[in-house]
C-alpha positions as CSV (number, residue, x, y, z in Angstrom):
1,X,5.2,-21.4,17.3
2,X,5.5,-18.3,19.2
3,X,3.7,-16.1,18.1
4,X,2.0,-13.0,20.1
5,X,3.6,-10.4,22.5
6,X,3.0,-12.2,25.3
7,X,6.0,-14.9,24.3
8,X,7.9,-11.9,23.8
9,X,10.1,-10.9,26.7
10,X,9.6,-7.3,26.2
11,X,5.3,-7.9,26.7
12,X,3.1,-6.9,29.6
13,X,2.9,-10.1,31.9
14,X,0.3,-12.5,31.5
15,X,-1.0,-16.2,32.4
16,X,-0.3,-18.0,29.1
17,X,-2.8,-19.9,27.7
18,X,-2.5,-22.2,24.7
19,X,-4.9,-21.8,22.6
20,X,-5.6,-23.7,18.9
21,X,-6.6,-21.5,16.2
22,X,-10.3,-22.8,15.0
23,X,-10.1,-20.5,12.1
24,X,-6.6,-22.4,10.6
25,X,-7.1,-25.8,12.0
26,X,-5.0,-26.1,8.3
27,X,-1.9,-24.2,9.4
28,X,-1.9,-26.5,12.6
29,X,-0.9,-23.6,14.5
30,X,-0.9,-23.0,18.8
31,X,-0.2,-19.5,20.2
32,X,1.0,-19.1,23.6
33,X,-2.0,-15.9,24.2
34,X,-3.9,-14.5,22.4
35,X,-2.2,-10.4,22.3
36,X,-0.6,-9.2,18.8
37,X,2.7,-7.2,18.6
38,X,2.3,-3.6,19.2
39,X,5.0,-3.0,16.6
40,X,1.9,-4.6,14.4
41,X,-0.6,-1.6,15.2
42,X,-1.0,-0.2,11.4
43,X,1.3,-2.6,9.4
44,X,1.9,-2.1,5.4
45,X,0.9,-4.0,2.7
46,X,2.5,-6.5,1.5
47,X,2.4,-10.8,2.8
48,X,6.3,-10.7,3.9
49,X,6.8,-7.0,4.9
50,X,5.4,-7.8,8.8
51,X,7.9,-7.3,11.3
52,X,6.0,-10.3,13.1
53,X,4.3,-13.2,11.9
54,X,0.5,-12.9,12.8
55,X,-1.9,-15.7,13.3
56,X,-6.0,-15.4,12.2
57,X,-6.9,-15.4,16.2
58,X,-4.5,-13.0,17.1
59,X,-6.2,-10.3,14.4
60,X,-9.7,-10.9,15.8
61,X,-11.3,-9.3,19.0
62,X,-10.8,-8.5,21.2
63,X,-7.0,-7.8,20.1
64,X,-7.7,-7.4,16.5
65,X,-9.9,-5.3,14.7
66,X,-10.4,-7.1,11.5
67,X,-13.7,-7.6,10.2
68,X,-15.0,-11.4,10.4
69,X,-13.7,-12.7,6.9
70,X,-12.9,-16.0,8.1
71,X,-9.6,-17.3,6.6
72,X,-8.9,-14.0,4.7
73,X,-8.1,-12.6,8.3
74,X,-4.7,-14.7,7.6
75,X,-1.4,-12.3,8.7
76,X,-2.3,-8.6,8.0
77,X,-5.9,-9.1,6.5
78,X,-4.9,-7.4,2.9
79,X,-6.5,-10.7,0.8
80,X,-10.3,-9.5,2.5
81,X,-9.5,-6.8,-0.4
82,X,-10.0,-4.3,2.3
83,X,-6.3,-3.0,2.8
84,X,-3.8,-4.0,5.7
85,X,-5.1,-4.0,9.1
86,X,-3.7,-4.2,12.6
87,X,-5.0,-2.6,15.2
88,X,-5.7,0.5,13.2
89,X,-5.9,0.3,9.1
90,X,-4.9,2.0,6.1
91,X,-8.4,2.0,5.5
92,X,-10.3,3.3,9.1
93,X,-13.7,2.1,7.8
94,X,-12.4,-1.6,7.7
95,X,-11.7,-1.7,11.4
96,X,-14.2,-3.5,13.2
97,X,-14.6,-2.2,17.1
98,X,-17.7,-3.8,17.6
99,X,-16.1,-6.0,20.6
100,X,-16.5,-2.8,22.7
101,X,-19.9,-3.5,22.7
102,X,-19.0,-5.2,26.1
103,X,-17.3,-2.6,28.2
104,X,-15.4,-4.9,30.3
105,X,-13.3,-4.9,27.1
106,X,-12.2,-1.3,26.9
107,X,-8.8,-0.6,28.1
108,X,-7.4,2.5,26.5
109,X,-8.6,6.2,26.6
110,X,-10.2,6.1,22.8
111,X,-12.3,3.3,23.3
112,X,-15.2,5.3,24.7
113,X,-14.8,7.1,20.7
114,X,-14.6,3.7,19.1
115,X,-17.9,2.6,19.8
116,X,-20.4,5.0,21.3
117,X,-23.9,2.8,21.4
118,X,-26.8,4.7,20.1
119,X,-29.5,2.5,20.6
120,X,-30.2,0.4,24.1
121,X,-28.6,-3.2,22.8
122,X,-25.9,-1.1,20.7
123,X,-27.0,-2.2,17.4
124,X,-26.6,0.7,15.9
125,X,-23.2,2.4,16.9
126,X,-20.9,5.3,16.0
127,X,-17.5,5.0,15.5
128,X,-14.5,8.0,15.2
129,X,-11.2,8.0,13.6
130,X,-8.5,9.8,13.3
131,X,-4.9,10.5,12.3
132,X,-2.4,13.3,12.4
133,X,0.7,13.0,10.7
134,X,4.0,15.4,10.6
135,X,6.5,14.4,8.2
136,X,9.4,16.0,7.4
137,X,12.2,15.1,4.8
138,X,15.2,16.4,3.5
139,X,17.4,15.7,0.1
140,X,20.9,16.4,-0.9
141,X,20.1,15.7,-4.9
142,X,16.2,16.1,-5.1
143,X,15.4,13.7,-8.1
144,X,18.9,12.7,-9.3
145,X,19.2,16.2,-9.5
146,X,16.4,17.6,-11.7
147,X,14.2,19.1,-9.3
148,X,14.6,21.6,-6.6
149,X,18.0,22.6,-5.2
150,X,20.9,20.9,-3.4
151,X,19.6,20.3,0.2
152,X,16.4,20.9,-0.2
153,X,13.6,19.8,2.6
154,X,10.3,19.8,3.3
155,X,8.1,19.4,6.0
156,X,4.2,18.7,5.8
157,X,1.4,18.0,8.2
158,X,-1.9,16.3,7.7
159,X,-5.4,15.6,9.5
160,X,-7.4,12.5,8.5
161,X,-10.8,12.7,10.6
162,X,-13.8,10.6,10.1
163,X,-16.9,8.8,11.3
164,X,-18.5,5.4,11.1
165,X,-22.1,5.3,11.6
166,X,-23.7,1.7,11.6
167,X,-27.5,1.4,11.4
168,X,-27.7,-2.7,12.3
169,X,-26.0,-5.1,10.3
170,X,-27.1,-3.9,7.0
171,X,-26.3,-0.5,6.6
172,X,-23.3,2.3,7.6
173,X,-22.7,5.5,6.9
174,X,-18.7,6.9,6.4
175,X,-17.3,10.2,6.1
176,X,-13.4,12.1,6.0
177,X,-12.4,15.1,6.2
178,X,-8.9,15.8,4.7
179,X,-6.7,18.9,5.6
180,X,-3.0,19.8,5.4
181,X,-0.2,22.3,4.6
182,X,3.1,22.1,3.4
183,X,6.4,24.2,3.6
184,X,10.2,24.1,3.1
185,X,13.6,25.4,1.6
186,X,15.2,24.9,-1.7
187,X,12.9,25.7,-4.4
188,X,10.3,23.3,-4.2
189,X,6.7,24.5,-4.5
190,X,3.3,22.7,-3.3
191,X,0.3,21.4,-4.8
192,X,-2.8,20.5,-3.8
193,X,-1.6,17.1,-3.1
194,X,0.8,18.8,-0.1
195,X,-1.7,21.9,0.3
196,X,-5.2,21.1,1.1
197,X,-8.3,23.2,2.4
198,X,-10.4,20.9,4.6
199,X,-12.6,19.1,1.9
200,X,-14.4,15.6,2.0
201,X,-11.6,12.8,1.5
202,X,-14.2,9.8,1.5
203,X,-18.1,9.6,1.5
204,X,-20.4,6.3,1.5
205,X,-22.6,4.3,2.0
206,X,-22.2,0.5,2.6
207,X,-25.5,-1.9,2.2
208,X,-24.4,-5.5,3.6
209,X,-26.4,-8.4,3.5
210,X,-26.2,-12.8,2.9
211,X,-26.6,-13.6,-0.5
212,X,-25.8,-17.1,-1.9
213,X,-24.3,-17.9,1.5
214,X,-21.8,-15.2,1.1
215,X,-21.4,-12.2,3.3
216,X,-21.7,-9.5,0.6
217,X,-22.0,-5.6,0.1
218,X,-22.7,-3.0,-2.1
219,X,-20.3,0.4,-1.2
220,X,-21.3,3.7,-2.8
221,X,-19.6,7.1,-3.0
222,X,-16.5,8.0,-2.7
223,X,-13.9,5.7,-1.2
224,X,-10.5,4.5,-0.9
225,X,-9.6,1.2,-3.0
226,X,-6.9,-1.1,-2.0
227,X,-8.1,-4.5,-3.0
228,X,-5.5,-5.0,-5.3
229,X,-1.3,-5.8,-5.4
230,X,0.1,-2.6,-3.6
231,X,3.0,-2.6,-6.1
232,X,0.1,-1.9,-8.7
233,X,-1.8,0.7,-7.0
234,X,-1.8,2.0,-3.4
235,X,-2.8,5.0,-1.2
236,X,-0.5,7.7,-2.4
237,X,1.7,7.8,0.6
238,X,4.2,10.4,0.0
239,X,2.0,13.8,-0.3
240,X,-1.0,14.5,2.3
241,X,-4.0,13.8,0.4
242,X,-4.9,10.1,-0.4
243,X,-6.4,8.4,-3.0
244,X,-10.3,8.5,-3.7
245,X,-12.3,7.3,-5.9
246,X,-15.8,8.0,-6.7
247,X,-18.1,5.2,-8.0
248,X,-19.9,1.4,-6.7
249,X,-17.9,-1.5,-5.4
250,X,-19.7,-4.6,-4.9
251,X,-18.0,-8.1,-2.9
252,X,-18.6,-11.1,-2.0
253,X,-17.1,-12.9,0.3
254,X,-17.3,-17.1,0.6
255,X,-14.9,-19.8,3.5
256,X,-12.6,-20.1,0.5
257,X,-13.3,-17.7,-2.0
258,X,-14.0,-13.7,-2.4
259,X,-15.0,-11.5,-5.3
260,X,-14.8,-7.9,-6.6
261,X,-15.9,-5.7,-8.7
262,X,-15.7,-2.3,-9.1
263,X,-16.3,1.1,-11.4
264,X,-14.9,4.2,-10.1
265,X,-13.7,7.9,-11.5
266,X,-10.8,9.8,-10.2
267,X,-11.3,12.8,-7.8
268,X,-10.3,16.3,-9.3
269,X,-8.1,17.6,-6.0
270,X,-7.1,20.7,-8.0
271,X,-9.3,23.0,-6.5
272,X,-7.3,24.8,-3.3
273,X,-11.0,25.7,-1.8
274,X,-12.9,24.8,1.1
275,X,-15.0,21.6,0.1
276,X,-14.0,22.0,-3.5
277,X,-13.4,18.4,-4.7
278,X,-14.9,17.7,-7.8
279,X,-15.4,14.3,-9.5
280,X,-12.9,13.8,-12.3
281,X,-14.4,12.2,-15.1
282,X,-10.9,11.8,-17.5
283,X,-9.4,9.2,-15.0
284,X,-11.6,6.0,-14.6
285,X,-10.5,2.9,-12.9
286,X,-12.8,-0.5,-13.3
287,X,-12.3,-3.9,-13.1
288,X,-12.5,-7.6,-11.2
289,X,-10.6,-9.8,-8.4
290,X,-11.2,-13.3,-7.6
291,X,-9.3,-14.5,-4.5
292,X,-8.9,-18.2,-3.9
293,X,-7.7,-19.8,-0.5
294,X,-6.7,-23.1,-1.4
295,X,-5.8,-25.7,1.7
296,X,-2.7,-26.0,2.9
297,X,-0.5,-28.3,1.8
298,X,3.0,-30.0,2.9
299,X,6.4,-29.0,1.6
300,X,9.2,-31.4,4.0
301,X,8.4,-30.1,7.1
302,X,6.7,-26.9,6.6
303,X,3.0,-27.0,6.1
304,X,2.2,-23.9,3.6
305,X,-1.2,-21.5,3.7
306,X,-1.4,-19.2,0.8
307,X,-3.8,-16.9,-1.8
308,X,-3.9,-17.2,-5.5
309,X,-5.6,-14.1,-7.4
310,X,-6.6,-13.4,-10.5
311,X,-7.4,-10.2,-11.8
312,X,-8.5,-7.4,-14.4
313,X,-7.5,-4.1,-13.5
314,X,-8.1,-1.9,-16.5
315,X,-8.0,2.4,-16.2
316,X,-7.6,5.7,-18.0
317,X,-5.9,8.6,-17.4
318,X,-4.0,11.7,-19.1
319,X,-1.4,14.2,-18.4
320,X,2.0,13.1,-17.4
321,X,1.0,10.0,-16.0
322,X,0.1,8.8,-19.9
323,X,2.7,10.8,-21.7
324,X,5.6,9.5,-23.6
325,X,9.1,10.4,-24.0
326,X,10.2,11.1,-27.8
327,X,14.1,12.2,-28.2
328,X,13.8,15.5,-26.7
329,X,10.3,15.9,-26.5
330,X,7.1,14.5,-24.9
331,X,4.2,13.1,-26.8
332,X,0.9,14.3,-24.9
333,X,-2.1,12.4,-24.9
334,X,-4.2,9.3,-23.1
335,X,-3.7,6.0,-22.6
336,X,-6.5,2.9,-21.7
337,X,-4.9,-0.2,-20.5
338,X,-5.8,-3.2,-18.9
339,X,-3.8,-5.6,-16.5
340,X,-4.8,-9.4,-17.1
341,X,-2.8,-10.5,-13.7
342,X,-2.4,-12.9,-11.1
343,X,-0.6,-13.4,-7.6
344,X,0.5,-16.0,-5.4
345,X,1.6,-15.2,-2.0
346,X,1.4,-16.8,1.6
347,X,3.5,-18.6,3.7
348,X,4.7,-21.3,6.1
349,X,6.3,-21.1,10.0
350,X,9.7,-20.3,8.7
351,X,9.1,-18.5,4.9
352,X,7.2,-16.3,3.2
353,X,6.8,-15.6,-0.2
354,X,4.8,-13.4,-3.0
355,X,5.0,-14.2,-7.1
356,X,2.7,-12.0,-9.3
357,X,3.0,-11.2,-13.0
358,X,0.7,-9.3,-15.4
359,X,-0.2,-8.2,-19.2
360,X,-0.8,-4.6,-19.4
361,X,-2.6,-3.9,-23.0
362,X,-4.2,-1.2,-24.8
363,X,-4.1,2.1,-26.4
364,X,-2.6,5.4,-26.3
365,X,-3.8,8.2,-28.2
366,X,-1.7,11.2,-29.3
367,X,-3.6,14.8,-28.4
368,X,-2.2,17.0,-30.9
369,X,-3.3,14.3,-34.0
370,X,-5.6,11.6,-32.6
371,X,-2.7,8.8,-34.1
372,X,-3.6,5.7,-32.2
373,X,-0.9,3.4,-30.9
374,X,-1.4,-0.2,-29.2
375,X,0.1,-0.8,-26.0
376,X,1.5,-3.9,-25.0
377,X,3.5,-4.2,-22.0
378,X,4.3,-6.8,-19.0
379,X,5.6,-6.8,-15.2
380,X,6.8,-9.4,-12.9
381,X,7.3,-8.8,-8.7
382,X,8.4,-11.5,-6.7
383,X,10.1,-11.7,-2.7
384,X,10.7,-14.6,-0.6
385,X,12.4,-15.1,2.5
386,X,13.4,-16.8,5.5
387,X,11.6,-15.9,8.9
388,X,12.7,-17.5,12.0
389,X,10.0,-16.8,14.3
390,X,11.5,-18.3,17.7
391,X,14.8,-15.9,17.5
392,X,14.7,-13.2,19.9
393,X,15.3,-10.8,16.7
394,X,12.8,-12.2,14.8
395,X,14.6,-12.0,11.6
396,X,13.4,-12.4,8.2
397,X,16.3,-12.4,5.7
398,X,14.6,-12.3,1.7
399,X,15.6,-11.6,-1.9
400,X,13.3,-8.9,-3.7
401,X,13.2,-9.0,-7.9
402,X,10.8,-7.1,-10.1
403,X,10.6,-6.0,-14.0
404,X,9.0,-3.7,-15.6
405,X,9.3,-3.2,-19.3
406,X,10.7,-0.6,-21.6
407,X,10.0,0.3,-25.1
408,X,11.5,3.1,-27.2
409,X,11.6,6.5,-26.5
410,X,13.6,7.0,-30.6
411,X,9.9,6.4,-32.2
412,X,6.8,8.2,-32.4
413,X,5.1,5.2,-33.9
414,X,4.6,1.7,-33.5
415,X,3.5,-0.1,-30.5
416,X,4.3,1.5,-26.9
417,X,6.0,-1.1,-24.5
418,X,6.9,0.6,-21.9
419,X,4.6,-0.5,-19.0
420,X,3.1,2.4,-16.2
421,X,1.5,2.5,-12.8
422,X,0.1,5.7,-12.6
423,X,-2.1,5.4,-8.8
424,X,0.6,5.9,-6.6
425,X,2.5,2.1,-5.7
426,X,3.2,1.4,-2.3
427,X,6.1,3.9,-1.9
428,X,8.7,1.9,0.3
429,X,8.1,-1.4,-2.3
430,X,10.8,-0.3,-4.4
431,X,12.8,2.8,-3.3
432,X,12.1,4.8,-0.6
433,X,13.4,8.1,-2.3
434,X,10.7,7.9,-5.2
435,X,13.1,8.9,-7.4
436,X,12.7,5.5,-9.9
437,X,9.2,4.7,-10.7
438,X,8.2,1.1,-11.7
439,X,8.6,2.0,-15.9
440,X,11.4,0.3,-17.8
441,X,12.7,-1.2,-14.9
442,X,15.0,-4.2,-13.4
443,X,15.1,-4.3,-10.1
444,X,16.9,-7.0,-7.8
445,X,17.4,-6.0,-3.4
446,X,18.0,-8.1,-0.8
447,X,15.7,-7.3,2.2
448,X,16.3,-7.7,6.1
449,X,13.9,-7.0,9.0
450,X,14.7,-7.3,12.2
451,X,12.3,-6.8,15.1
452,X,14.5,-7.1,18.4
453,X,11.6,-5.9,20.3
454,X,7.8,-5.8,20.2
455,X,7.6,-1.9,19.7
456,X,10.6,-1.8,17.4
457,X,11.8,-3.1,13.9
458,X,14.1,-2.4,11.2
459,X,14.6,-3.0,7.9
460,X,17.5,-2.9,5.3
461,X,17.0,-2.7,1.1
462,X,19.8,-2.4,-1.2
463,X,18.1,-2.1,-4.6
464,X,19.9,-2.4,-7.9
465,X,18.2,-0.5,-10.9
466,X,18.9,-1.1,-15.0
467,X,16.7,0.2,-17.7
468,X,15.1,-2.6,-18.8
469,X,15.3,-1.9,-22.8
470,X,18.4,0.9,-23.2
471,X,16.6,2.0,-26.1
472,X,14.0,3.4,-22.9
473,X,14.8,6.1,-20.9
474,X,15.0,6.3,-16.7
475,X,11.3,7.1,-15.3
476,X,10.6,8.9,-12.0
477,X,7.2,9.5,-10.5
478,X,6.1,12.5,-13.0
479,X,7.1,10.9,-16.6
480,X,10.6,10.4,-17.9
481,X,14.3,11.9,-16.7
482,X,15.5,14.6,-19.8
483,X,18.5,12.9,-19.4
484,X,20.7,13.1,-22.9
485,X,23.5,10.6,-24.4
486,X,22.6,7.8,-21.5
487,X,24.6,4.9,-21.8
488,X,24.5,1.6,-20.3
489,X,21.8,-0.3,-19.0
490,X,22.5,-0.1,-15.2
491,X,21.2,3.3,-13.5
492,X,22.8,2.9,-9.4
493,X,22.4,1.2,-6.3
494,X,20.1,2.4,-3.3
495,X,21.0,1.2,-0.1
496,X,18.4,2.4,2.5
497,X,17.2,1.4,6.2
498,X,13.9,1.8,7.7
499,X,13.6,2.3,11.7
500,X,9.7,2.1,13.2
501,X,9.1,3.0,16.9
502,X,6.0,2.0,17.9
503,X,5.7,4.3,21.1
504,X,2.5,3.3,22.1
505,X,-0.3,2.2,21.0
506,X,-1.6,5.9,19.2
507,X,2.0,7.2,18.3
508,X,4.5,6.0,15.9
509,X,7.8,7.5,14.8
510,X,9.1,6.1,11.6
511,X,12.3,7.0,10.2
512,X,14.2,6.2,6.6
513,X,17.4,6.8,5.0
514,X,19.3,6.0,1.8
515,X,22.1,6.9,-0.4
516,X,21.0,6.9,-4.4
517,X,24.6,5.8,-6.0
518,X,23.9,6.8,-9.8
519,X,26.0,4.6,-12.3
520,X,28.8,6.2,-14.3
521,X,26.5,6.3,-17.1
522,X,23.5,8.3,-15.3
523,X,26.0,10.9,-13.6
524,X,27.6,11.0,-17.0
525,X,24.3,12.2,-18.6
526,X,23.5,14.3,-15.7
527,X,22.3,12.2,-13.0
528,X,23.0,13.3,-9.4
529,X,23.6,11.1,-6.5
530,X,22.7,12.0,-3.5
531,X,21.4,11.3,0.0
532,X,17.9,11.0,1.4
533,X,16.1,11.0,4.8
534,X,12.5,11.3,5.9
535,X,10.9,10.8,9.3
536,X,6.8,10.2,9.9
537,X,5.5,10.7,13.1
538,X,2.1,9.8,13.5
539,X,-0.7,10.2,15.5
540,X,-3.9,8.0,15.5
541,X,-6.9,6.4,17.0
């Protein structure tokens, strides 16, 4: 298999070396070098959304920057329950630049920022971070219409600094600093999710340690939390200001096997003051993940390496993320459910693939009267695909098919099945316009990424949408469209393309586009189609 930039006839020249992976003897896999794509330098979540297949000793140092989790360092590092990493992560406090402990190692003008030694053997270190991103989009039919006016855009910046301070092998120290702005044309106006005075984005301490021959730590404060499937809960992509959650995380992390468990509270963000972030005690999130690595196994010729987890995610929240749609009004309240869930995902040479399904139960109860109502609710996500790794194009051609259920907006009573993901899913996993959220929901795309060159990929999505009950109605990201008389089950077709220049190593320019086709049905009731672009370019070290 070929499978680093230095196969790739677009890579820096180098003496290849084959080399066997000790940390997969199981995949039986031989890399000409050991250099990972550039195109892979902050790579999303997801097991078959990589433009290029990655291999365990390709992600460690001194190309890599994943922490040593042994066989959860498998393609993009996401099953350490840590969050995606390449050469930079979603998360900056799960990169590990400890290899620059040896200068001869340092070869690009941040490293002296990545590891600054402040003790004579380095063993206790500081690390920096940072990230600016501009981003800028623009809409013909903001919302299918319901929001803003025709040709509406929007442009917003961000600053994401921080610092890493490790005290020996047992303790660190993190902080952020958030800031950013917002601005635009078309009547759209600006929270403090676009809007931010500089303020404290995350806080912690991490305590580290070997405990029933585990590696195993204990993070408190406040923290981003990705450890679970991004089409779940994510980062909150879209607007500047992340995720963060307040509270104790504990792991543990075995050759074959990793827990978590966790107990957080929201942050309260609506505060537009200098360091004004308050703790937000109506939204919790708690819960556990076991992840199992099982050994590979044969299928023909392909030998397949994957993860199975299991998991309760169980939360709270009000406002419009818990509110429910009644004729032509909205029931107000708050909603505790839990998700009893698993997923399987992983891969061989030439396919990929990710199965997950979940039980979402519970309760939601009504502000005005207290009336209680049980929730009960379900979701299924699946993609596979083919990847052929030796093409010059690096293709991987999938299919993409997810539901979400619906219940009935006619009723005030009765049980609610009408299933929610209120932290922010991975944004791109189902539509890049946001405009459909993952509630009463059929989804089915076919997905192709191409990746011609080691600093450049595409990728193509042509999701179609029905309501999953028509006794539902269509959801968007702040509660259900007011959309009257809707007929028919099926809401439009979004063909879209991604393009992602990885310019160098710090700067990435990221580009998307897509056409939201409403159905006869939604444009009947009111329903706008209309087209969509965004472009992200980013800055970070």
């Amino acid at each position: 298999m070929q499978g680093s930039a230095s196969a790739d006839p677009d890579s820096p020249a180098t003496t290849p070396r084959k080399l066997v992976d000790p940390t997969a003897t199981d995949e039986h896999l031989t890399v000409n070098g050991t250099q990972r794509p550039e195109i892979q330098n902050y790579p999303h979540a997801g097991p078959v959304g990589q433009p290029r297949r990655v291999t365990p000793l390709q992600n460690k140092a001194p190309h890599g920057t994943q922490g040593d989790w042994g066989v959860f360092t498998r393609g993009n590092g996401e099953s350490a329950g840590f969050g995606p990493i390449g050469r930079y992560g979603v998360a900056p406090w799960a990169e590990d630049w400890s290899f620059l402990r040896d200068k001869k190692r340092h070869d690009d003008l941040f490293d002296p920022l990545k590891f600054i030694p402040l003790t004579r053997n380095g063993s206790w270190w500081l690390t920096f971070s940072g990230e600016t991103r501009l981003r800028n989009w623009s809409e013909e039919a903001p919302f299918l219409g319901t929001r803003g006016t025709p040709g509406s855009g929007r442009f917003a910046v961000r600053n994401l600094y921080g610092a890493d301070l490790h005290l020996g092998e047992h303790v660190r120290f993190f902080g952020q600093l958030v800031n950013g702005d917002a601005a635009g044309w078309g009547g759209y106006g600006y929270n403090t999710t676009f809007r931010k005075r500089l303020d404290l984005q995350q806080g912690f301490v991490e305590l580290r340690t070997r405990l029933a021959k585990a590696k195993t730590g204990l993070i408190i404060g406040r923290q981003q939390f990705l450890d679970a499937p991004s089409y779940i809960l994510y980062n909150r992509e879209t607007p500047n200001v992340p995720l963060a959650w307040n509270g104790v995380r504990g792991y543990a992390i075995w050759p074959r096997l990793r827990a978590d468990v966790y107990d957080f509270v929201g942050t309260n963000i609506t505060f537009n003051k200098m360091f004004h972030d308050r703790v937000d005690w109506g939204t919790r999130l708690h819960g556990i993940d076991v992840t199992w690595a099982p050994p590979s196994f044969a299928l023909g010729s392909e030998r397949i390496s994957s993860f199975l987890d299991l998991f309760l995610i169980a939360f709270r929240v009000g406002g419009s993320s818990a509110a429910l749609p009644y004729n032509k009004t909205t029931l107000s309240g708050t909603t505790a459910r839990q998700n009893y869930g698993f997923r399987w995902y992983g891969g061989a040479p030439s396919f990929e693939f990710s199965v997950g399904g979940l039980y979402q139960g519970g309760s939601f109860e009504l502000n005005r009267t207290g009336q209680n109502r049980d929730v009960s609710a379900y979701a299924f996500n699946a993609i596979a695909g083919y990847r052929h790794t030796p093409s010059p194009l690096h293709p991987f051609i999938g299919l993409q098919a997810d539901l979400y259920s619906g219940g009935s907006s006619q009723r005030n009573s009765g049980t609610i099945g009408t299933y929610i993901a209120p932290f922010n899913p991975q944004t791109n996993y189902l539509d890049t316009t946001t405009y459909i959220a993952p509630s009463n929901l059929v989804s089915l795309s076919p997905v192709i990424r191409l990746t011609p060159r080691n600093w450049l990929s595409l990728q193509f999505k042509s999701p179609l949408f029905w309501r999953a009950s028509t006794n539902d109605a269509v959801y968007g990201p702040s509660g259900a469209y007011a959309f009257t008389n809707l007929r028919g089950g099926f809401v439009g077709i979004v063909p879209q393309a991604s393009l992602t220049l990885q310019l160098n190593r710090h700067l990435t320019w990221t580009q998307y586009g897509a056409r939201f086709i409403g159905s006869d049905g939604l444009r009947a009731a009111g329903g706008k189609s209309g087209s969509y672009y965004q472009s992200n370019f980013v800055f970070r070290f």
